[in-house]
mmCIF file as gemmi writes it, N, C-alpha and C atoms, coordinates in Angstrom:
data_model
loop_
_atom_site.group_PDB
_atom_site.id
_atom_site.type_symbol
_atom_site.label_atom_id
_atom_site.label_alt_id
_atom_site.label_comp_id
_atom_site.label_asym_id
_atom_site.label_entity_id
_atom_site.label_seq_id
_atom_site.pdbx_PDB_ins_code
_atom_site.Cartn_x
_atom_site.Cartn_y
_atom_site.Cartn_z
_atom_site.occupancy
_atom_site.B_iso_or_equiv
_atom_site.pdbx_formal_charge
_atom_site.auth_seq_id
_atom_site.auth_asym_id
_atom_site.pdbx_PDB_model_num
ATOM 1 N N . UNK Axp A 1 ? 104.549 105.172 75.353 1 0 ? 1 A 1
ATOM 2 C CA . UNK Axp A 1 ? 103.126 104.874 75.305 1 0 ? 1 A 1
ATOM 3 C C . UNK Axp A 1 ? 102.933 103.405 74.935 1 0 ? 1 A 1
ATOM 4 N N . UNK Axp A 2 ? 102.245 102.506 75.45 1 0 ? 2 A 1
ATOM 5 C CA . UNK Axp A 2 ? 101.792 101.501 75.209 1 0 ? 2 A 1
ATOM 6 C C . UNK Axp A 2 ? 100.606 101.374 74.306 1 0 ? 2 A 1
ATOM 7 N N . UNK Axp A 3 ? 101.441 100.195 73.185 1 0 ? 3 A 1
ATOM 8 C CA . UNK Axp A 3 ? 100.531 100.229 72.474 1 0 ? 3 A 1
ATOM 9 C C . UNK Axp A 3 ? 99.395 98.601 72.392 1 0 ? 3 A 1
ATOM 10 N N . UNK Axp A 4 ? 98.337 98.55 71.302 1 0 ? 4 A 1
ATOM 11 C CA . UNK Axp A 4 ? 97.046 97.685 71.928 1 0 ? 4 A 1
ATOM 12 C C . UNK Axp A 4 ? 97.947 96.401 71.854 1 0 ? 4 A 1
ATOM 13 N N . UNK Axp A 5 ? 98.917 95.811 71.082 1 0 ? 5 A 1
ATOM 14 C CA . UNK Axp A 5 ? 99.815 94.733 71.566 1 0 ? 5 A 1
ATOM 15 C C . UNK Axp A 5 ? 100.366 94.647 73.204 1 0 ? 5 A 1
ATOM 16 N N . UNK Axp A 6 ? 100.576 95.801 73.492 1 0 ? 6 A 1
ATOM 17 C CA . UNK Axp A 6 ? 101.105 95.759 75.058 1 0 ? 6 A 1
ATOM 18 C C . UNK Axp A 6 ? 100.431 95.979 76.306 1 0 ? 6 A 1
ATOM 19 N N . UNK Axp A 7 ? 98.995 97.027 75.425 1 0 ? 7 A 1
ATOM 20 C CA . UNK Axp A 7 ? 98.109 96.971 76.602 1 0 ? 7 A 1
ATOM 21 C C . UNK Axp A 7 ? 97.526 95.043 76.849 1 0 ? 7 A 1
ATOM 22 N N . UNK Axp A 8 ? 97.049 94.546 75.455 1 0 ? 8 A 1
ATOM 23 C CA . UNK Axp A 8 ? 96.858 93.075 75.701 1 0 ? 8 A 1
ATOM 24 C C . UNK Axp A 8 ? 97.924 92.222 76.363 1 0 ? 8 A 1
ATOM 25 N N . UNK Axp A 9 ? 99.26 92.355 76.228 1 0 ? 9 A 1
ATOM 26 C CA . UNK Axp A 9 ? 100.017 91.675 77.127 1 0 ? 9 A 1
ATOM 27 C C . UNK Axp A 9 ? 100.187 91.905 78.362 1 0 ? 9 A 1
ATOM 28 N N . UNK Axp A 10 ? 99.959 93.541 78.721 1 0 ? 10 A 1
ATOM 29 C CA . UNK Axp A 10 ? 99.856 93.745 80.522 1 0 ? 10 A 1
ATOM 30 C C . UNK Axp A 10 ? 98.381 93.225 81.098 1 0 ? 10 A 1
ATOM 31 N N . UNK Axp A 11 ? 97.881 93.095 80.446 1 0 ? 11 A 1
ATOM 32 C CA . UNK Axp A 11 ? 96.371 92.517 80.82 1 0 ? 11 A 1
ATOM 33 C C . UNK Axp A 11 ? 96.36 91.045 80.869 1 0 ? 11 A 1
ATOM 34 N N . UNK Axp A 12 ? 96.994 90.314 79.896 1 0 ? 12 A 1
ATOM 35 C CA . UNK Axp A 12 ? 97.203 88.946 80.228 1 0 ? 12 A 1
ATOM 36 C C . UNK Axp A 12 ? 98.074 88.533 81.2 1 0 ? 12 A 1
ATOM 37 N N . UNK Axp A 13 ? 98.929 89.666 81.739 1 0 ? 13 A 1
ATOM 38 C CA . UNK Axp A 13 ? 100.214 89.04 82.632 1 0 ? 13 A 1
ATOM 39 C C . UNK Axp A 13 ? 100.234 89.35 84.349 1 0 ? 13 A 1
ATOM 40 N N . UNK Axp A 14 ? 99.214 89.99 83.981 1 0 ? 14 A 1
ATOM 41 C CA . UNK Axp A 14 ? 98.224 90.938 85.234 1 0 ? 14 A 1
ATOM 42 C C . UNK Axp A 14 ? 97.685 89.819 85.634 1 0 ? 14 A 1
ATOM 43 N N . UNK Axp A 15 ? 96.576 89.64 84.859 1 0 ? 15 A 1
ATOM 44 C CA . UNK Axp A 15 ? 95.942 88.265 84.853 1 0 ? 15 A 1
ATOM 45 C C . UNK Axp A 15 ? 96.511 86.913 85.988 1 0 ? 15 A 1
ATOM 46 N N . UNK Axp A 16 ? 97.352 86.901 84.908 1 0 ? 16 A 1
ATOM 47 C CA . UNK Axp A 16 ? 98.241 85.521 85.113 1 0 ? 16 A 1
ATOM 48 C C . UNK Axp A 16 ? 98.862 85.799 86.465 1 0 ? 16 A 1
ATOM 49 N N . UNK Axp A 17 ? 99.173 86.65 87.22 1 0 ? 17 A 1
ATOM 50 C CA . UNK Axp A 17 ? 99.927 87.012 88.16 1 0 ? 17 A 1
ATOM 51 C C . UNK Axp A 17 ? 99.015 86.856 89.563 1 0 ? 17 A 1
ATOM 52 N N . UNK Axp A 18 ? 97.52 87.046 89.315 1 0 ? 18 A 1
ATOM 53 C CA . UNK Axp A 18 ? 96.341 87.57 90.152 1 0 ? 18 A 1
ATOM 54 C C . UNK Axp A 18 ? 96.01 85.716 90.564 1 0 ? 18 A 1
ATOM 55 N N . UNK Axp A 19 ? 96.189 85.336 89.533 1 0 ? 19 A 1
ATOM 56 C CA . UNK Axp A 19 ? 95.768 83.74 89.141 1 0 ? 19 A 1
ATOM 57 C C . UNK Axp A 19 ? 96.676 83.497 90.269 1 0 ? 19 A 1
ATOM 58 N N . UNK Axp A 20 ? 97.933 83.121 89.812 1 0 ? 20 A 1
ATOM 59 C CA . UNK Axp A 20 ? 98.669 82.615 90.59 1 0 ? 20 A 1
ATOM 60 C C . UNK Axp A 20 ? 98.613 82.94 91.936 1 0 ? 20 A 1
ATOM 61 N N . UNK Axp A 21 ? 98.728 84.005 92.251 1 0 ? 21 A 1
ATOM 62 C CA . UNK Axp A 21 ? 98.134 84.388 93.55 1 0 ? 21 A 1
ATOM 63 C C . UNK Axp A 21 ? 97.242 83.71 94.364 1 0 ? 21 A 1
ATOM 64 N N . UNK Axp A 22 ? 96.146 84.01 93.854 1 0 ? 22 A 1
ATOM 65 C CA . UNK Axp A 22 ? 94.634 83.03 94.067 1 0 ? 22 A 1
ATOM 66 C C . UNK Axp A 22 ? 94.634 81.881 94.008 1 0 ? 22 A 1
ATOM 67 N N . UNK Axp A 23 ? 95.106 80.837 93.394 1 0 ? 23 A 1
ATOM 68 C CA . UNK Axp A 23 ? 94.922 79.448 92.789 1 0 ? 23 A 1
ATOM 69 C C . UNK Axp A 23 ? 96.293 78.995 93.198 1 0 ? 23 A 1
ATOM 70 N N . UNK Axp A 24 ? 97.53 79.836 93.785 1 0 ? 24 A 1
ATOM 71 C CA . UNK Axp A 24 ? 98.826 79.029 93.893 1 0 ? 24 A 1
ATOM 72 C C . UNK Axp A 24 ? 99.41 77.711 92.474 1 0 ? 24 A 1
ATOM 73 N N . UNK Axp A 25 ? 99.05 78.247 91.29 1 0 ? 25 A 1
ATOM 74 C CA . UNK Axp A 25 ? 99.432 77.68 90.194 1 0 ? 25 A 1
ATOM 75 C C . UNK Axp A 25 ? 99.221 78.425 89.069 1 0 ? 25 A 1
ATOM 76 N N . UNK Axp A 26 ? 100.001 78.256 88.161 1 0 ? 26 A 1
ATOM 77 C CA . UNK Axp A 26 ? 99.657 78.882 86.604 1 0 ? 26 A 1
ATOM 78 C C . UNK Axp A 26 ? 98.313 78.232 85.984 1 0 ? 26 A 1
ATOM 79 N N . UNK Axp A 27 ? 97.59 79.084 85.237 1 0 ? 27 A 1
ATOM 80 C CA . UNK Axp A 27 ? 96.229 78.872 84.666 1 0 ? 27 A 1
ATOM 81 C C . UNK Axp A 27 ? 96.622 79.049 83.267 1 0 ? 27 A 1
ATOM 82 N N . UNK Axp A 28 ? 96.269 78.141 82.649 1 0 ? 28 A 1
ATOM 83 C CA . UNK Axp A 28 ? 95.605 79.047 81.236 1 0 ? 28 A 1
ATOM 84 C C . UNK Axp A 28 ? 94.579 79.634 80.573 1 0 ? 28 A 1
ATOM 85 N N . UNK Axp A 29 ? 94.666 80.165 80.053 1 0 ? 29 A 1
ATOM 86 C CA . UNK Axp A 29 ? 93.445 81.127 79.614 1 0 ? 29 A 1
ATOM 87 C C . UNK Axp A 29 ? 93.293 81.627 78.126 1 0 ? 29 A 1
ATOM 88 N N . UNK Axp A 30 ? 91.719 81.982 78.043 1 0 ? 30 A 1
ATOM 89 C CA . UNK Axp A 30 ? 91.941 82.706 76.434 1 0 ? 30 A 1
ATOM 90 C C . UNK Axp A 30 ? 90.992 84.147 76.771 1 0 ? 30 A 1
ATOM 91 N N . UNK Axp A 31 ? 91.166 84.438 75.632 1 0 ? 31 A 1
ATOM 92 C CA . UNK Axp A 31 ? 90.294 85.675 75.477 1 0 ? 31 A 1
ATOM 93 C C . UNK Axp A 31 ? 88.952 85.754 75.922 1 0 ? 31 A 1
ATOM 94 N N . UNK Axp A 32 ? 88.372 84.483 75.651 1 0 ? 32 A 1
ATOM 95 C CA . UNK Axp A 32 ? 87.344 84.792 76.356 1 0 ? 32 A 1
ATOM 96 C C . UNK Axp A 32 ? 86.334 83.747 77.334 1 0 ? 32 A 1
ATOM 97 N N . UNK Axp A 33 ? 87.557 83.755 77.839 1 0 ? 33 A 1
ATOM 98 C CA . UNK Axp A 33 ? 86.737 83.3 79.191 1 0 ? 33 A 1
ATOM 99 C C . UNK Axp A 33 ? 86.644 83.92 80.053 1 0 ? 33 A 1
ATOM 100 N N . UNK Axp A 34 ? 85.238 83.726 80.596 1 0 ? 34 A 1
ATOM 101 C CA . UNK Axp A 34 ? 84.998 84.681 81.762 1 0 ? 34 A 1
ATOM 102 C C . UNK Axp A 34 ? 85.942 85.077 82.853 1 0 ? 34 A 1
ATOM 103 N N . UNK Axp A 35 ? 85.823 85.656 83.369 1 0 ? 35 A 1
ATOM 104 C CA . UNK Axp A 35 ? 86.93 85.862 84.528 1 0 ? 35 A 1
ATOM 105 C C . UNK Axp A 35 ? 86.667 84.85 86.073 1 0 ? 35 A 1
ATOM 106 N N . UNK Axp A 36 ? 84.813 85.398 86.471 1 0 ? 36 A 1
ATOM 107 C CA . UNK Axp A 36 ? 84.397 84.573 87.466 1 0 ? 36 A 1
ATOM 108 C C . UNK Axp A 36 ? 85.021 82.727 87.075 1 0 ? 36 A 1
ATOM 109 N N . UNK Axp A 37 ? 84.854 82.535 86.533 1 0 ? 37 A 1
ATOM 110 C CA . UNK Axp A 37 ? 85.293 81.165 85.356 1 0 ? 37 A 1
ATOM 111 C C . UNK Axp A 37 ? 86.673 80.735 86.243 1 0 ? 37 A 1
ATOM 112 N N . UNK Axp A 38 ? 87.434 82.177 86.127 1 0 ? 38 A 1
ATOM 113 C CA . UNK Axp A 38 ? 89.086 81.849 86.048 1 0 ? 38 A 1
ATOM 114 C C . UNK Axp A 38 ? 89.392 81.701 87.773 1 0 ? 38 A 1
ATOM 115 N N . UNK Axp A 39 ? 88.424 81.961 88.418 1 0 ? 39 A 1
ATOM 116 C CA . UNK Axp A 39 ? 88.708 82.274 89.933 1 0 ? 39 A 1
ATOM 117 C C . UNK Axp A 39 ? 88.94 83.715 90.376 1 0 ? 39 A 1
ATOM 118 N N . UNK Axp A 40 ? 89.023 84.49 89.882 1 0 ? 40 A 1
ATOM 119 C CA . UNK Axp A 40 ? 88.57 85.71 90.067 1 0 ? 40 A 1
ATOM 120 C C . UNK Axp A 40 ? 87.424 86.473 90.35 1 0 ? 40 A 1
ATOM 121 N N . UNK Axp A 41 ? 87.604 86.431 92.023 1 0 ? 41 A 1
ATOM 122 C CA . UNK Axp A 41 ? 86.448 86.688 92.559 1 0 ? 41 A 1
ATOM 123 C C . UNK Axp A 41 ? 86.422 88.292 92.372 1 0 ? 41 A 1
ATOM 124 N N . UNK Axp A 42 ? 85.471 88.889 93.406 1 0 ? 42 A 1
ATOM 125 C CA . UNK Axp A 42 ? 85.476 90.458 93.256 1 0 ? 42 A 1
ATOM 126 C C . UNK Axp A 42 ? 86.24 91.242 93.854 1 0 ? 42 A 1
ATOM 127 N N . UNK Axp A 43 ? 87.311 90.283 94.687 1 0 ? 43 A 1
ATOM 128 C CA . UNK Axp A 43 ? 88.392 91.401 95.849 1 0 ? 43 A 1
ATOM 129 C C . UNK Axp A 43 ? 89.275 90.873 95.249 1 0 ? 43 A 1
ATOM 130 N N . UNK Axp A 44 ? 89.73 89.877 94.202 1 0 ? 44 A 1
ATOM 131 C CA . UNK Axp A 44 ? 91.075 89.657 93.147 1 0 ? 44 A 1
ATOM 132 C C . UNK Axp A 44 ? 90.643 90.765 91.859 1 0 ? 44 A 1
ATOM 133 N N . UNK Axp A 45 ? 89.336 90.896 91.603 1 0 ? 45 A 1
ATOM 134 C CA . UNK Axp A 45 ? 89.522 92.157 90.689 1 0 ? 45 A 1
ATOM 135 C C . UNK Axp A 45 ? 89.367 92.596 90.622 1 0 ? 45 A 1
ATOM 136 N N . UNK Axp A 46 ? 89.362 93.485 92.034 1 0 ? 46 A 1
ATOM 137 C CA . UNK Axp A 46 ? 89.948 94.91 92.704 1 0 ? 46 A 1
ATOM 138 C C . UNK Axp A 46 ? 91.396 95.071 92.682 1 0 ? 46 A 1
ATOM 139 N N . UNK Axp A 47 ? 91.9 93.678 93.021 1 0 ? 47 A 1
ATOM 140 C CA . UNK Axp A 47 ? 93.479 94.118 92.856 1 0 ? 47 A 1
ATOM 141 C C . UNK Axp A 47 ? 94.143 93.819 91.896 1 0 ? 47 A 1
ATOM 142 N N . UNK Axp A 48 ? 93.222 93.505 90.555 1 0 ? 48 A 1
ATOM 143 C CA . UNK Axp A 48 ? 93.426 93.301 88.947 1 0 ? 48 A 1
ATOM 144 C C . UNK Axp A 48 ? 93.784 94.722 88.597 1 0 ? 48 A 1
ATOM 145 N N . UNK Axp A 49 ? 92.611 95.614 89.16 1 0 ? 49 A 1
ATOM 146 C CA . UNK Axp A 49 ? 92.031 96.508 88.519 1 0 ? 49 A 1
ATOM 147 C C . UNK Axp A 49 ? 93.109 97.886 88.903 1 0 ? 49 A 1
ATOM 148 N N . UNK Axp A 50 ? 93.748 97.562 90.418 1 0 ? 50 A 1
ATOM 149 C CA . UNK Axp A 50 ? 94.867 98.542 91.026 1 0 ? 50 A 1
ATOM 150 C C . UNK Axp A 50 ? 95.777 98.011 90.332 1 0 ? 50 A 1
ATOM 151 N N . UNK Axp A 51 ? 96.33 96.845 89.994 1 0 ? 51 A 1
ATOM 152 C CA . UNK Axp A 51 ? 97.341 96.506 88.877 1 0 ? 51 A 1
ATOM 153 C C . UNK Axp A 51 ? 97.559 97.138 88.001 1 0 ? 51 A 1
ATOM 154 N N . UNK Axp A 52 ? 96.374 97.383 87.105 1 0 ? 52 A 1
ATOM 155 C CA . UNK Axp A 52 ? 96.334 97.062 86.069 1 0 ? 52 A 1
ATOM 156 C C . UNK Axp A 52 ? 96.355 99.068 85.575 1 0 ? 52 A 1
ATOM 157 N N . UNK Axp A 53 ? 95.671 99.687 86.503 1 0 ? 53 A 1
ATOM 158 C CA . UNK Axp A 53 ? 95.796 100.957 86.755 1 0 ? 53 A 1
ATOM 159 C C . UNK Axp A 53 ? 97.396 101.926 86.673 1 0 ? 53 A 1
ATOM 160 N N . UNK Axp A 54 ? 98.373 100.762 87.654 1 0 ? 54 A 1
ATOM 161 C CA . UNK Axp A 54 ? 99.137 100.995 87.717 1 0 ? 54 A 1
ATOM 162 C C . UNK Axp A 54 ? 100.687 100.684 86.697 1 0 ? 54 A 1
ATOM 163 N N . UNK Axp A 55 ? 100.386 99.681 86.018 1 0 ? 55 A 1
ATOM 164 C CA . UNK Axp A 55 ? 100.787 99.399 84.9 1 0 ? 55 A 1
ATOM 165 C C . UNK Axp A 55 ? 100.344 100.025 83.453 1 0 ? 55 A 1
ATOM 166 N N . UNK Axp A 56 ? 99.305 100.358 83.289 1 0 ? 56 A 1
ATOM 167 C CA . UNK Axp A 56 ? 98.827 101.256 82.049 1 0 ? 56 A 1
ATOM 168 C C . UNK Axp A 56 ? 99.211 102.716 82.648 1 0 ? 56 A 1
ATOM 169 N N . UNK Axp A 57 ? 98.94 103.202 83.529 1 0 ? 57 A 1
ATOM 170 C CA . UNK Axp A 57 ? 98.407 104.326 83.642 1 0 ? 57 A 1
ATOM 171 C C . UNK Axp A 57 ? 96.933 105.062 83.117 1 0 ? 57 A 1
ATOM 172 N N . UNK Axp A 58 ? 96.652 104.249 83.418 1 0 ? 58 A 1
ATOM 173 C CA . UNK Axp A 58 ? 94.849 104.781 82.878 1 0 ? 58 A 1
ATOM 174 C C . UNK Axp A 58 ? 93.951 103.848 83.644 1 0 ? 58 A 1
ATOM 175 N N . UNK Axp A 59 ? 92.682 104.822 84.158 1 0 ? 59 A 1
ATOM 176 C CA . UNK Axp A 59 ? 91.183 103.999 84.672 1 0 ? 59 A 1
ATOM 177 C C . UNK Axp A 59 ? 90.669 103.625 83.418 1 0 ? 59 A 1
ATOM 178 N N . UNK Axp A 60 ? 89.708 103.195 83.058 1 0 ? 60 A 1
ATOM 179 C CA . UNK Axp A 60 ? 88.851 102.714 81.838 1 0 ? 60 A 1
ATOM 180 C C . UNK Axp A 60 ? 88.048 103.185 82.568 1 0 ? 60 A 1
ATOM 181 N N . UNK Axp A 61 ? 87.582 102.782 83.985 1 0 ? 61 A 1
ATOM 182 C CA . UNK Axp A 61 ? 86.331 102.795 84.578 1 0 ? 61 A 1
ATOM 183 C C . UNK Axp A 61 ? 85.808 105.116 84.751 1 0 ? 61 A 1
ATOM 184 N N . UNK Axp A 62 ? 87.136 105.34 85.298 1 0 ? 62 A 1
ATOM 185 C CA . UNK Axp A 62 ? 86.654 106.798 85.342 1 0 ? 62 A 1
ATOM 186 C C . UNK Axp A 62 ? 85.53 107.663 84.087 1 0 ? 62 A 1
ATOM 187 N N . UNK Axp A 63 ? 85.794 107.411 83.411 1 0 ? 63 A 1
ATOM 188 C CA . UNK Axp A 63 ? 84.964 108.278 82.272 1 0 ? 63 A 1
ATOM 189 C C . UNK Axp A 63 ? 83.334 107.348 82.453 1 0 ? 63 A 1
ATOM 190 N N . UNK Axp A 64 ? 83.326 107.094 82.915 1 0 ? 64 A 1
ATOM 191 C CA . UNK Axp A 64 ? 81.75 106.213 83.085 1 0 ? 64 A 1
ATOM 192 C C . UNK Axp A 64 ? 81.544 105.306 81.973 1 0 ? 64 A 1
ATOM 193 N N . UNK Axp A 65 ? 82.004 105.504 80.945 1 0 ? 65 A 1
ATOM 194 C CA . UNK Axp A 65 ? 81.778 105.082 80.111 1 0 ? 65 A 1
ATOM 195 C C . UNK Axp A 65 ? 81.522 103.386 79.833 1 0 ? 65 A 1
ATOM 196 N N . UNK Axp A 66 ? 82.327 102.625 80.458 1 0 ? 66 A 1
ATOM 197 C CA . UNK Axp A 66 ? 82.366 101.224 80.919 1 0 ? 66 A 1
ATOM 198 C C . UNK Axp A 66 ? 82.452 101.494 82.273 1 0 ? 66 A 1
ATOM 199 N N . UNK Axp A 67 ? 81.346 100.401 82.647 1 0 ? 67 A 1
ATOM 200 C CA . UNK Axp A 67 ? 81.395 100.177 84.114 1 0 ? 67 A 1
ATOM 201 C C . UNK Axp A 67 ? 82.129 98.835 84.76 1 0 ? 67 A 1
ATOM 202 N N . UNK Axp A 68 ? 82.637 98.687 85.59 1 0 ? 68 A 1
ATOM 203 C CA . UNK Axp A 68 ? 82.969 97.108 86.026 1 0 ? 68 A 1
ATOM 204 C C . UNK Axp A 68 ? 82.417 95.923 86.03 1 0 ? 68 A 1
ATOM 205 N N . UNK Axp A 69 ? 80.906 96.313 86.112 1 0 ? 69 A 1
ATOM 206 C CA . UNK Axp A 69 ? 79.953 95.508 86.162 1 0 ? 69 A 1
ATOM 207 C C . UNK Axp A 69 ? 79.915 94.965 84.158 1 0 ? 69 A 1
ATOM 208 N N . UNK Axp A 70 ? 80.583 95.629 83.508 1 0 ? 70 A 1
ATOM 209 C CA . UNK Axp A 70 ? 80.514 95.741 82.517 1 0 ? 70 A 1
ATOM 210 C C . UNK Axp A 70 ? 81.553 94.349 81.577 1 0 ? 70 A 1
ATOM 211 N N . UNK Axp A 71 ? 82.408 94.407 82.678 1 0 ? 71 A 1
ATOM 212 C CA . UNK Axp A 71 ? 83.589 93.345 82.455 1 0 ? 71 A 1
ATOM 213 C C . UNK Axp A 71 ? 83.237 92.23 82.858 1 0 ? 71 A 1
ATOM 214 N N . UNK Axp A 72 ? 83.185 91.276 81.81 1 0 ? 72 A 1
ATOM 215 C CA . UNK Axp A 72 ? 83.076 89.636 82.267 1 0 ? 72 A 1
ATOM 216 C C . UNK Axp A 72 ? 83.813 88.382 81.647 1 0 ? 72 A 1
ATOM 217 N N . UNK Axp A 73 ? 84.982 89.059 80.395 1 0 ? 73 A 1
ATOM 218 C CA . UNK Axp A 73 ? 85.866 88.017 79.965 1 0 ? 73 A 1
ATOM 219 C C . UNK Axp A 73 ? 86.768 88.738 79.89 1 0 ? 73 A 1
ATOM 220 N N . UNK Axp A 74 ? 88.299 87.953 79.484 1 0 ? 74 A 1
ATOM 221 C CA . UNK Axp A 74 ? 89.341 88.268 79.478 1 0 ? 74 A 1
ATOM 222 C C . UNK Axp A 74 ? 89.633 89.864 78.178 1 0 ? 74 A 1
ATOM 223 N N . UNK Axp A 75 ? 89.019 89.264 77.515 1 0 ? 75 A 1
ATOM 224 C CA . UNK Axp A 75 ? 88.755 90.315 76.003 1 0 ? 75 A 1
ATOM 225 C C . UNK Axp A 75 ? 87.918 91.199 76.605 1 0 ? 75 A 1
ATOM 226 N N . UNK Axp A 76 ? 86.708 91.488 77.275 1 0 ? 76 A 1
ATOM 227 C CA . UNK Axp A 76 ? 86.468 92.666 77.689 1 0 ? 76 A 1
ATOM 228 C C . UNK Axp A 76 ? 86.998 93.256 78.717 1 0 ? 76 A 1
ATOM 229 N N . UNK Axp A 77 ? 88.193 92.809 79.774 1 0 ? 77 A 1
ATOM 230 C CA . UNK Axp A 77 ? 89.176 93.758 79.791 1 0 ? 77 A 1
ATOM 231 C C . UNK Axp A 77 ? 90.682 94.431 79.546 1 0 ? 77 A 1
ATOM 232 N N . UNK Axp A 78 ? 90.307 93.371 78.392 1 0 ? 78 A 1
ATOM 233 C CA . UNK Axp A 78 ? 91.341 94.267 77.4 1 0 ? 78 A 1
ATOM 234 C C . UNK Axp A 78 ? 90.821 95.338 76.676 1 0 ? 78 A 1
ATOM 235 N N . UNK Axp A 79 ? 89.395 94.908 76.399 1 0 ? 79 A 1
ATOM 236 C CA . UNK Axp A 79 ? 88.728 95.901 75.27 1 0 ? 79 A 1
ATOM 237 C C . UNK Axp A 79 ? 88.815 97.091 76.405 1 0 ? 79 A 1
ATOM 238 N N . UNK Axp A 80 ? 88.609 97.73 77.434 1 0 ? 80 A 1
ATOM 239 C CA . UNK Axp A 80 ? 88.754 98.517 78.172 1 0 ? 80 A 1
ATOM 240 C C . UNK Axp A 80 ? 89.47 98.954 78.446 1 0 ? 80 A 1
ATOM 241 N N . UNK Axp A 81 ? 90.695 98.411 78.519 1 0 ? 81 A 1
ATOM 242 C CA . UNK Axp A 81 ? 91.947 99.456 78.769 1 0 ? 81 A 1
ATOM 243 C C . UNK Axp A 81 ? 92.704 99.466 77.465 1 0 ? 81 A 1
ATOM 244 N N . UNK Axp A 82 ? 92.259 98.762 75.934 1 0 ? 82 A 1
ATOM 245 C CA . UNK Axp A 82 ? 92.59 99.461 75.103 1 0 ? 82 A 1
ATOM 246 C C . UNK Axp A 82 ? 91.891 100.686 74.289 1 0 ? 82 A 1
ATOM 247 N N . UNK Axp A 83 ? 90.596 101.107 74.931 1 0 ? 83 A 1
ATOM 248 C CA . UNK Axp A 83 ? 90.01 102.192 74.646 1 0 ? 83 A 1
ATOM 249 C C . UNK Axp A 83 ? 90.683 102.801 75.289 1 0 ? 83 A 1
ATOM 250 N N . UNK Axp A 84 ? 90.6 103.003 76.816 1 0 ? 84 A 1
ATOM 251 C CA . UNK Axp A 84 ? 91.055 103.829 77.306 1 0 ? 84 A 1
ATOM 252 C C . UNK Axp A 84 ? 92.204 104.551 76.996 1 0 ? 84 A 1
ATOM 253 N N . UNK Axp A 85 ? 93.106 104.055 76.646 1 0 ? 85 A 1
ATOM 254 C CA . UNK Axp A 85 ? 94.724 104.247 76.448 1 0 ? 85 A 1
ATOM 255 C C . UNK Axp A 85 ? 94.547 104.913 74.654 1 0 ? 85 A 1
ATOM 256 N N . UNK Axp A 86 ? 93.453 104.401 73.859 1 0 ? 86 A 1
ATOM 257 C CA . UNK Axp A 86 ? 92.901 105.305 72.747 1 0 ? 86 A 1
ATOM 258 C C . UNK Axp A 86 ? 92.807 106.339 72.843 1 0 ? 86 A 1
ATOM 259 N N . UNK Axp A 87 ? 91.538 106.721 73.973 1 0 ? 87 A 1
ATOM 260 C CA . UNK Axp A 87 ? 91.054 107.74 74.08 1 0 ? 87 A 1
ATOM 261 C C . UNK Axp A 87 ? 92.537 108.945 74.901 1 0 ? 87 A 1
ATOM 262 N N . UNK Axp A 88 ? 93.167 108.475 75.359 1 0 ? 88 A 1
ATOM 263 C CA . UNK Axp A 88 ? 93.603 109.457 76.321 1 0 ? 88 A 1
ATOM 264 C C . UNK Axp A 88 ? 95.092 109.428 75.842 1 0 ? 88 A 1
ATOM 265 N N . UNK Axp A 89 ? 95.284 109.554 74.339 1 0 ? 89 A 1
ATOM 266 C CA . UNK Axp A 89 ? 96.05 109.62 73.639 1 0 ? 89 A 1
ATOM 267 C C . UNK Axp A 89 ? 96.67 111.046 72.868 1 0 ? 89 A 1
């Protein structure tokens, strides 16, 4: 089980991976900067979000509870998939 140290590091490395992708260079980043900010448009975080799915094993988004529209810095999606991975503990 991953814990909120590792869910925050698959989320930053996710990140960083999506970046590079997009931007063809390493970015830096903090917690809270926006994402739109980082170059992450809405079809890079779709494939943040299948990443990131697939590396946790958990939606955040399924339980309704947070919506996507809901996510707009780096820290709120961490804060999301470390609930999630809370809750479904």
């Amino acid at each position: 089980m991953l814990t909120q140290t590792d869910v925050r590091s698959t989320v930053l490395s996710e990140i960083n991976t999506i970046l590079l992708d997009v931007l063809d260079e390493s970015t830096e980043f903090s917690g809270g900067d926006e994402l739109y900010e980082l170059g992450i448009n809405s079809l890079a975080l779709a494939r943040l979000l299948i990443q990131l799915e697939a590396a946790t094993g958990v939606d955040p988004f399924a339980s309704e509870e947070v919506a996507v529209s809901d996510i707009r810095s780096v820290d709120d999606l961490v804060a999301a998939y470390e609930s999630a991975r809370g809750g479904s503990a």
